[in-house]
C-alpha positions as CSV (number, residue, x, y, z in Angstrom):
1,X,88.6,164.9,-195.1
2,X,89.1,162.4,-192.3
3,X,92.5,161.3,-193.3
4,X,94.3,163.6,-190.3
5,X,91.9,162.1,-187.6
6,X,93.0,158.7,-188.9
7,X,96.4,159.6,-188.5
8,X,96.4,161.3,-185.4
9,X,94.0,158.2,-183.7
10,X,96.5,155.7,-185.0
11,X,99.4,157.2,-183.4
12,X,97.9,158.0,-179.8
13,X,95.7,154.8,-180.2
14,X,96.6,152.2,-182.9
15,X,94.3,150.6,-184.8
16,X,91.9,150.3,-182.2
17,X,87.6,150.0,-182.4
18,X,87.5,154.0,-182.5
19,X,89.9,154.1,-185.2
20,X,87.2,151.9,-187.6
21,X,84.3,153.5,-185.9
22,X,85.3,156.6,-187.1
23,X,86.3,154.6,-190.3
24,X,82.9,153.5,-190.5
25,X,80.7,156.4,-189.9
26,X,83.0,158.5,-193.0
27,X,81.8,156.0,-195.3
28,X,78.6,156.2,-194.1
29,X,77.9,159.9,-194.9
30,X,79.5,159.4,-198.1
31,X,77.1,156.4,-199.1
32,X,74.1,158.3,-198.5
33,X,75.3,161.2,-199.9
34,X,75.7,159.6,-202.7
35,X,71.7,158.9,-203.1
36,X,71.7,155.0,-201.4
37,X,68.9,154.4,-199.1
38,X,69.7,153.4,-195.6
39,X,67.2,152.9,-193.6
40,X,65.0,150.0,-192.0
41,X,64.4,147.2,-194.7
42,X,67.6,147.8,-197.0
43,X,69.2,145.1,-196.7
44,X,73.0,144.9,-196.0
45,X,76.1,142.4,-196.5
46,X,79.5,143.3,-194.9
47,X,81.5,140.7,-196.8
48,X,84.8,140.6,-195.0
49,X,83.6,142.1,-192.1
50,X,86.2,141.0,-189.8
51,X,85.3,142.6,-186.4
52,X,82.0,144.1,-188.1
53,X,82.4,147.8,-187.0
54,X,81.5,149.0,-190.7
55,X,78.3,146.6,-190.5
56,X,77.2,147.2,-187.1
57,X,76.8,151.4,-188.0
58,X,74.5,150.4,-191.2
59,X,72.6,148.0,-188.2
60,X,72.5,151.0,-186.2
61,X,70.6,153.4,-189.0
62,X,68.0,150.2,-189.2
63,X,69.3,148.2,-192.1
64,X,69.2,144.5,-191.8
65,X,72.8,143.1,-191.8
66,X,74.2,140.0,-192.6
67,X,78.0,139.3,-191.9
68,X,80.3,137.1,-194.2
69,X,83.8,136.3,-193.2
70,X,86.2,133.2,-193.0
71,X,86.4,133.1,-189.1
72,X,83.6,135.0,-187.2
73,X,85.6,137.8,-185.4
74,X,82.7,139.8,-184.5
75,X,83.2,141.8,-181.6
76,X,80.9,141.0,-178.2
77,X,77.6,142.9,-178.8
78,X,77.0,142.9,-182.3
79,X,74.1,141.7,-183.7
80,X,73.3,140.1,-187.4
81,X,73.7,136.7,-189.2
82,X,77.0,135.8,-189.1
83,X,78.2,133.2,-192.1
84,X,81.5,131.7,-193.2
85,X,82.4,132.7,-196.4
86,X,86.2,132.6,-198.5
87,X,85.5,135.0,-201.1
88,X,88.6,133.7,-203.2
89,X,87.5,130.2,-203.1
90,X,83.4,129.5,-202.1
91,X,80.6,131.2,-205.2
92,X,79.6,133.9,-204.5
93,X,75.6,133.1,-205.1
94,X,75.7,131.3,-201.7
95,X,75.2,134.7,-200.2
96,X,72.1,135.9,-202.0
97,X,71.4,139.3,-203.0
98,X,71.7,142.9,-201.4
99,X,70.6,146.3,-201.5
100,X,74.4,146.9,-200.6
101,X,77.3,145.1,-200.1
102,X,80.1,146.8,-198.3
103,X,83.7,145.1,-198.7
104,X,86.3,147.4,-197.0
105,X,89.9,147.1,-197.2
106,X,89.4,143.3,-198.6
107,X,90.1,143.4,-202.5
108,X,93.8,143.5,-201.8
109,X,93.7,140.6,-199.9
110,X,92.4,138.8,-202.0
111,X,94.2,136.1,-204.6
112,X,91.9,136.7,-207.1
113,X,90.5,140.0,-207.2
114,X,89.9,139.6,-211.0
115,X,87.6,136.4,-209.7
116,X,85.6,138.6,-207.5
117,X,84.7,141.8,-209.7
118,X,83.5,139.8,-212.5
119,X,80.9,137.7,-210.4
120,X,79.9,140.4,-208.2
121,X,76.7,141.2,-209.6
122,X,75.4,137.5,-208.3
123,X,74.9,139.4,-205.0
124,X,73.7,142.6,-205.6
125,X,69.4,142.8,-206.4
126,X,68.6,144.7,-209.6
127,X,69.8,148.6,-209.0
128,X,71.5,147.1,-205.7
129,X,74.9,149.0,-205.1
130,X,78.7,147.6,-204.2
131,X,80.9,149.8,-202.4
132,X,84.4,148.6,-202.6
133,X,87.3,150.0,-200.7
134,X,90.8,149.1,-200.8
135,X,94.1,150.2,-200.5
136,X,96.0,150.5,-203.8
137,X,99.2,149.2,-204.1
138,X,101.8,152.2,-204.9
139,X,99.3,154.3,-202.2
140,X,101.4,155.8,-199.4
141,X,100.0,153.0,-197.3
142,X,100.0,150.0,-199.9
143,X,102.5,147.6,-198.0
144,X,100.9,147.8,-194.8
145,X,102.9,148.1,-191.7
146,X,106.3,147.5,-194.2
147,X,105.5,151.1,-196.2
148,X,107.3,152.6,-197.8
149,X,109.5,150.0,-198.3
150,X,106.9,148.5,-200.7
151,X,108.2,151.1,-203.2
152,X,110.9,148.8,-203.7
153,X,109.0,146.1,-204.9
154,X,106.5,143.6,-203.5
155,X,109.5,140.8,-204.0
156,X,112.0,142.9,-201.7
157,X,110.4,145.5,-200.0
158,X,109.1,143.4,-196.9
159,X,112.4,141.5,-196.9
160,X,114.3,144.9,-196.7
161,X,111.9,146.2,-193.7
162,X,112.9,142.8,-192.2
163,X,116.0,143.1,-192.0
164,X,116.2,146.7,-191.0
165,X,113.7,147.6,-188.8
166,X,113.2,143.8,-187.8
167,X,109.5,144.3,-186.4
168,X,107.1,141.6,-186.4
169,X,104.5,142.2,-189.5
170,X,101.1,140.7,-190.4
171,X,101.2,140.9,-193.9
172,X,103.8,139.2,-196.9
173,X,103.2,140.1,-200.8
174,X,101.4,137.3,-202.7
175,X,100.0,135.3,-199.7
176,X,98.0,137.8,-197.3
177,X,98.5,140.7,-199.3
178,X,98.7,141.5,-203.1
179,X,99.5,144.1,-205.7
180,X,96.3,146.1,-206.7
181,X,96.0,149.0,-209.2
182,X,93.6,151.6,-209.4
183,X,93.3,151.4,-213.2
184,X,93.3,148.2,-213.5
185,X,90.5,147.6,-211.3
186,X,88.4,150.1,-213.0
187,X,89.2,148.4,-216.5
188,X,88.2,144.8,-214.8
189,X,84.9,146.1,-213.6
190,X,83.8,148.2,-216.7
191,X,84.1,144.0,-218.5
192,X,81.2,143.1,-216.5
193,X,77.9,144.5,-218.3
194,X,76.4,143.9,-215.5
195,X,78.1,146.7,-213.6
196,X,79.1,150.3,-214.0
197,X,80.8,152.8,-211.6
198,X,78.5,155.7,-210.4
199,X,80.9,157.7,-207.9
200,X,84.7,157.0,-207.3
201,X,87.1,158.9,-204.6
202,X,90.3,158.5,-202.5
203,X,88.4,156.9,-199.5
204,X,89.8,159.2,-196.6
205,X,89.6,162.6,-198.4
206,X,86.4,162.2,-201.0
207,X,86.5,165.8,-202.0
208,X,89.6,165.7,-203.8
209,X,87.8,162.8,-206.4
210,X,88.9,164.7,-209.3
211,X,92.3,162.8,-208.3
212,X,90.9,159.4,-209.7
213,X,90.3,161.1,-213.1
214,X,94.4,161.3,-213.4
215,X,95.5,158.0,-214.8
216,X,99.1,157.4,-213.1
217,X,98.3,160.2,-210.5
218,X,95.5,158.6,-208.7
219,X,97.9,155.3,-208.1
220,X,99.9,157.4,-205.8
221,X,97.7,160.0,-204.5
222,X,94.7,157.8,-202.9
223,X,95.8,156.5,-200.3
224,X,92.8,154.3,-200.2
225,X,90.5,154.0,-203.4
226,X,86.2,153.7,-202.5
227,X,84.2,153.0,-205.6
228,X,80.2,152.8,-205.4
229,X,79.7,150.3,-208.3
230,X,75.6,149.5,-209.3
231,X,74.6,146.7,-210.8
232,X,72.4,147.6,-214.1
């Protein structure tokens, strides 16, 4: 369970590189705990990698990464192929295929999520593995910096945090942000035959998975949802 470290990092700290480093290094152990080889050769896509912490600690265990993001935000020192990619609006095929693709704490972001999950497979190779991690809406944490006040709706929750605590925020429902559902997702992703689920967990506390077994449960109680999702 990392979730406390999280917590405790982001109030003495913010959000700053440690906080994704530690982030990162989580998922790590939980990908290749899960069986998926990292090692010198696999080959690697962070697709919305923003600053590319998560990619840069798969470059560090030897894999070969490639970085794909609207504006290249990498921080000084990081190494890869960097290209410019809008996952809502370019095809996905442009990107060519992967051992793994990481995309972390991008789905709700995105316009259309739908769009995404049913071309996915285009860049994963045969057996090659997605892991996707997001934040769920109706998680603890699912309107951002405005939460909980996204518990009152993605139409009036931010404008109710605006006009009581009145501090600037980064996100808005339905333009950089959007309502994402745990079940939903996994119904969208069990359409494509070319996909199946082969581990799922609340992100920042994997041992409790048995929560993501509890339709209606698991849409509270992750506070961020990871999925390792093969293509077959």
């Amino acid at each position: 369970m990392i979730l406390h470290k999280l917590l405790f990092r982001a109030f003495k700290h913010g959000d700053d590189p440690v906080f994704y480093e530690l982030q990162a290094q989580d998922a790590i152990r939980w990908i290749a705990a899960s069986g998926v080889k990292l090692a010198s050769g696999t080959r690697v896509l962070d697709l919305g990698c923003g600053h590319g912490i998560l990619g840069a600690e798969f470059a560090r265990r030897g894999c070969e990464v490639v970085f794909a993001d609207e504006s290249n935000l990498l921080l000084p020192g990081i190494q890869g192929t960097f290209r410019a990619f809008n996952i809502d609006r370019d095809d996905l095929s442009q990107l060519g295929q992967y051992d793994l693709v990481i995309c972390s704490n991008v789905l709700e972001h995105l316009a259309k999520p739908e769009q995404f999950l049913g071309s996915a497979h285009n860049i994963l190779r045969e057996g090659g593995v997605l892991y996707l991690s997001w934040t769920n809406w109706l998680s603890p944490w699912g309107g951002h910096e405005f939460s909980p006040f996204h518990y009152l709706g993605p139409r009036r929750g931010h404008r109710l945090w605006d006009r009581i605590i009145g501090r600037k925020r980064k996100h808005t429902p339905f333009e950089n942000l959007f309502p994402t559902y745990i079940g939903k997702t996994f119904g969208v992703i069990r359409r494509n035959p070319r996909l199946r689920i082969v581990r799922a967990a609340p992100r920042y506390y994997t041992e409790l998975a048995f929560l993501l077994r509890i339709p209606g449960l698991r849409e509270f109680a992750a506070w961020n949802c990871a999925l390792l999702i093969q293509r077959i």
